[in-house]
C-alpha positions in Angstrom: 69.9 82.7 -74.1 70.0 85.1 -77.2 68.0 82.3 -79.2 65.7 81.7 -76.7 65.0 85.7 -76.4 65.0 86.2 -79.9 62.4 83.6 -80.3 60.2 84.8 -78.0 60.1 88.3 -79.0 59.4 87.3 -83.0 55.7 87.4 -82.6 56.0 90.6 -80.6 57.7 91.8 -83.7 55.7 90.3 -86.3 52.7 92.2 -84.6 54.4 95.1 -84.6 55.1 95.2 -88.8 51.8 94.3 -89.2 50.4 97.7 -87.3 53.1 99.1 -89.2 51.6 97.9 -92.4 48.4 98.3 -91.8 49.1 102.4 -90.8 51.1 102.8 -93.8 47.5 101.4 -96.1 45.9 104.4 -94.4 48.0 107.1 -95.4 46.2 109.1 -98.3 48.3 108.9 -101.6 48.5 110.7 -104.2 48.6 109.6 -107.9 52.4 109.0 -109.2 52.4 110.1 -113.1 55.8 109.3 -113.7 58.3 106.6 -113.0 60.8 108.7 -111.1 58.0 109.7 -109.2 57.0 106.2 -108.0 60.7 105.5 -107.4 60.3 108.4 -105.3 57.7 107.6 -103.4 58.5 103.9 -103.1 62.2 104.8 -101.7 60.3 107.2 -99.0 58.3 104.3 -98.1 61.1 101.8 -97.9 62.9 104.3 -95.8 59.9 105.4 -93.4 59.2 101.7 -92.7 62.8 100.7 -92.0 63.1 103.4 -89.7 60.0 102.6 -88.0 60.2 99.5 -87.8 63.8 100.2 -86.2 61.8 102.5 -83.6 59.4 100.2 -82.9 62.3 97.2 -82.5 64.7 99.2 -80.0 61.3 100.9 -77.8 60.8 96.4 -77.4 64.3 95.7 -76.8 64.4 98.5 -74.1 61.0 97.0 -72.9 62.1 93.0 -72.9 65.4 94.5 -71.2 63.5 96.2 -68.2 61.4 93.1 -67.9 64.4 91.0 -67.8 66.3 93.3 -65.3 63.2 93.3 -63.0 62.9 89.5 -62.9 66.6 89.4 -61.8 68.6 89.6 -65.1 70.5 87.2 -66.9 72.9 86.6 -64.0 72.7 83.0 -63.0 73.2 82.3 -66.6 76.3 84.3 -67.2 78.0 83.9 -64.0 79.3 80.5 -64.9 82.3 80.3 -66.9 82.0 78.8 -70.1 83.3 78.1 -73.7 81.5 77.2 -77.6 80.8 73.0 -76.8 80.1 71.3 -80.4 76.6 71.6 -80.0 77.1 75.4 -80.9 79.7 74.6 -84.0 76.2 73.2 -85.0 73.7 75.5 -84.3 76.1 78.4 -86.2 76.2 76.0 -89.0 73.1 75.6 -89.6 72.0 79.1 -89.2 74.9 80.3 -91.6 73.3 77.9 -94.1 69.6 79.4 -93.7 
């Protein structure tokens, strides 16, 4: 169920870094002279996008989740006991090795 959630809400999220990009093109800069200046600036970007994008990621999750909980949840899913089958050994091996 987490796959299947995960890969629906990619292009969501791809969408959303590309706003994110395309804001960050509009801010007005400033010349850097120096090199500890760009690493500077560059860090402050890095750090303003990862905590953006991390905004932007929880605000969807917290969306997906109220859709979800609407629609009747995840219970019919998780009600039913269950355990890893071999299928899963496989799907963890394969996205250790990406």
């Amino acid at each position: 169920m987490t796959l299947g959630l995960t890969l629906r809400a990619f292009p969501i999220l791809s969408q959303e870094f590309r706003v994110l990009f395309a804001a960050r093109r509009l801010r007005p800069r400033t010349a850097a002279t120096t090199r500890r200046e760009r690493w500077r600036r560059w860090r402050s970007e890095v750090i303003d996008m990862l905590a953006t994008a991390m905004t932007a990621s929880l605000r969807r999750a917290d969306e997906m989740g109220d859709a979800i909980t609407a629609r009747g949840g995840s219970g019919q899913i998780s009600d039913r006991p269950s355990r890893p089958m071999p299928s899963d050994a496989v799907a963890l091996t394969v996205v250790l090795a990406l």
